[in-house]
C-alpha positions as MATLAB code, in Angstrom:
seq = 'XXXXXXXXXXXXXXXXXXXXXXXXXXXXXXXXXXXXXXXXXXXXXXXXXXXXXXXXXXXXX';
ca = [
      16.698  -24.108   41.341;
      14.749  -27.431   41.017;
      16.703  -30.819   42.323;
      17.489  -33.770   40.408;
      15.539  -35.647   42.730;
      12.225  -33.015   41.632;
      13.376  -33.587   37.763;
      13.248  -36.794   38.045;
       9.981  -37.178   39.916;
       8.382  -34.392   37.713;
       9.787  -36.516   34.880;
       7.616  -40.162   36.478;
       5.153  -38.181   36.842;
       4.468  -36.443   33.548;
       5.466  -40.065   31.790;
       2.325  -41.836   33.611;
       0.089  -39.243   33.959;
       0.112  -36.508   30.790;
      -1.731  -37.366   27.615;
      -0.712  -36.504   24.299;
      -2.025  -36.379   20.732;
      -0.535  -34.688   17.624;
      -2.556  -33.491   14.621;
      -1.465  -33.041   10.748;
      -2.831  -30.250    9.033;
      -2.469  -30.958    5.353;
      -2.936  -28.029    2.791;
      -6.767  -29.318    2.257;
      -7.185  -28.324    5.914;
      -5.361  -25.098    5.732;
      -8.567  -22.749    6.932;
      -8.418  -24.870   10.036;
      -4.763  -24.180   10.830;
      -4.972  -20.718   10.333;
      -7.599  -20.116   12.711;
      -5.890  -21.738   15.258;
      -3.157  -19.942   14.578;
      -5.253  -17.318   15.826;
      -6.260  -18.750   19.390;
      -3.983  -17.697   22.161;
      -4.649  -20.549   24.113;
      -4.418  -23.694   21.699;
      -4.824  -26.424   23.727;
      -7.743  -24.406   26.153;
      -9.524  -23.768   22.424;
      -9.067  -27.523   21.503;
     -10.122  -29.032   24.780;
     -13.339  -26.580   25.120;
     -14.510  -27.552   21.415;
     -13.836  -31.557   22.669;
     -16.603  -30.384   26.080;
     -18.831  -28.651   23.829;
     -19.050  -31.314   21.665;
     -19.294  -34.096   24.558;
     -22.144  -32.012   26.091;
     -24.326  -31.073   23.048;
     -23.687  -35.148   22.571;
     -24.439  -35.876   26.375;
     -21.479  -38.271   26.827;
     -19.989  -38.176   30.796;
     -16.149  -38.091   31.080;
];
């Protein structure tokens, strides 16, 4: 069992640290959503798609 005190700090630290972004998919775009659909690993899938693109485009992180 996790501590208030650990909720709390897990809380801070998620708050300042963790990134978000959503994403629409409007029914134009519904090929798009329906292959992600298929990844079992959405965010993995997204984020290696952002590297590959930030290599083949040489930009540094």
């Amino acid at each position: 069992m996790v501590s208030d005190a650990q909720k709390r700090a897990n809380e801070r630290y998620r708050k300042e640290s963790v990134k978000q972004f959503a994403v629409r998919f409007y029914p134009a775009d519904s090929d798009a959503w329906e292959h992600l659909q298929k990844q079992p690993n959405k965010a993995g899938y997204i984020k290696a798609l952002i590297r590959a693109d930030m290599e083949k485009n040489k930009i540094q992180a």
